[in-house]
C-alpha positions as CSV (number, residue, x, y, z in Angstrom):
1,X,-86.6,-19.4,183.5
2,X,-85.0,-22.4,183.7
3,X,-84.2,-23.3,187.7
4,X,-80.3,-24.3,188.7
5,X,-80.9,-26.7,191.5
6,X,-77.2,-25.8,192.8
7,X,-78.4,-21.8,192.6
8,X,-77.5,-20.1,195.8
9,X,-79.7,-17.1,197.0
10,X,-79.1,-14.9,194.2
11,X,-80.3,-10.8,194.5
12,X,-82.9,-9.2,191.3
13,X,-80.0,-7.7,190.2
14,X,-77.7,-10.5,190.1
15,X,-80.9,-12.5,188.5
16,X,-81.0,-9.6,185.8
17,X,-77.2,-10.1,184.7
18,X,-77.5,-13.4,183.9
19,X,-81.1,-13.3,182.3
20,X,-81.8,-11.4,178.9
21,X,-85.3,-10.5,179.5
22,X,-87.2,-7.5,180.9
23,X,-87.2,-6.4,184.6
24,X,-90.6,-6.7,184.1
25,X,-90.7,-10.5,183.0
26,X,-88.4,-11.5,185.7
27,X,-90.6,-10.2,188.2
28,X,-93.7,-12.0,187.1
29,X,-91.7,-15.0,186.7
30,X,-90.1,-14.9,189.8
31,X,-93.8,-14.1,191.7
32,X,-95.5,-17.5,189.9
33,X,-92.3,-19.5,191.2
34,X,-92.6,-18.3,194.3
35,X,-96.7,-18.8,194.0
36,X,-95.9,-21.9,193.6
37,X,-93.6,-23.0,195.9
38,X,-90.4,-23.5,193.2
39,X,-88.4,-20.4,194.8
40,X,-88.3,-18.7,197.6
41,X,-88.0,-14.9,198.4
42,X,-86.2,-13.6,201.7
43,X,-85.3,-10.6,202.9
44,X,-81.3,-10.1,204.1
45,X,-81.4,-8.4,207.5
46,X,-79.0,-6.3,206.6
47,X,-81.0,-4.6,203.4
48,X,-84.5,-2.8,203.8
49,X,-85.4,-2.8,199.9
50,X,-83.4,-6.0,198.6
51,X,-84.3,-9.6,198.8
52,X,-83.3,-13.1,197.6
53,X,-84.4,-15.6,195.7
54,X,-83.3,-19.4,196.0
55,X,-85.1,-22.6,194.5
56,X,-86.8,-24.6,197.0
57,X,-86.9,-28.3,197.7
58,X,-89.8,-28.9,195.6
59,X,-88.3,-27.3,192.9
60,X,-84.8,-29.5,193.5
61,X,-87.1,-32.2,193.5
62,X,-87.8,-31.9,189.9
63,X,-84.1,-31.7,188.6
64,X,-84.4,-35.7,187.5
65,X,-87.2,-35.1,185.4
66,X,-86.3,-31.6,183.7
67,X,-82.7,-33.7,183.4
68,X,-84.5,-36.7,181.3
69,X,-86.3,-33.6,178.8
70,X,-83.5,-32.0,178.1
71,X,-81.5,-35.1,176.9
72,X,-84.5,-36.4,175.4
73,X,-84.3,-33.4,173.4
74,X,-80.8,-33.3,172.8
75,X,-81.1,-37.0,171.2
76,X,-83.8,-35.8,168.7
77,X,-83.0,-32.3,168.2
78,X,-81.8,-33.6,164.3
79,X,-85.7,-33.7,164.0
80,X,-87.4,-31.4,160.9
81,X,-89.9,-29.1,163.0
């Protein structure tokens, strides 16, 4: 998954629209983001079973570098792999 740092809580299901992958993989994702302090999971007070999920400051933290990999791979994408 690839983190948005201008994502705003966002439900599973809204996270499943926009993802093509299994519920299954989303959920493991989303658990070793959380593990790891990249996103965070809350619970609305208003729903028992749903929650949210929003990056974390860490994980804003790391926009500049993910930012400088993705152009550098945009310059030598031409590349033979």
């Amino acid at each position: 998954m690839v983190l948005d740092r201008k994502m705003n809580p966002a439900r599973f299901s809204e996270l499943k629209k926009s993802i093509d992958s299994s519920s299954t993989t989303i959920t493991r994702r989303l658990n070793e983001l959380v593990l790891h302090g990249l996103v965070s999971r809350t619970q609305p007070t208003n729903s028992e079973h749903a929650f949210e999920y929003s990056i974390t400051e860490d994980a804003k933290s790391l926009s500049p570098i993910l930012q400088t990999l993705f152009d550098w791979v945009d310059e030598h994408s031409h590349l033979p792999i």
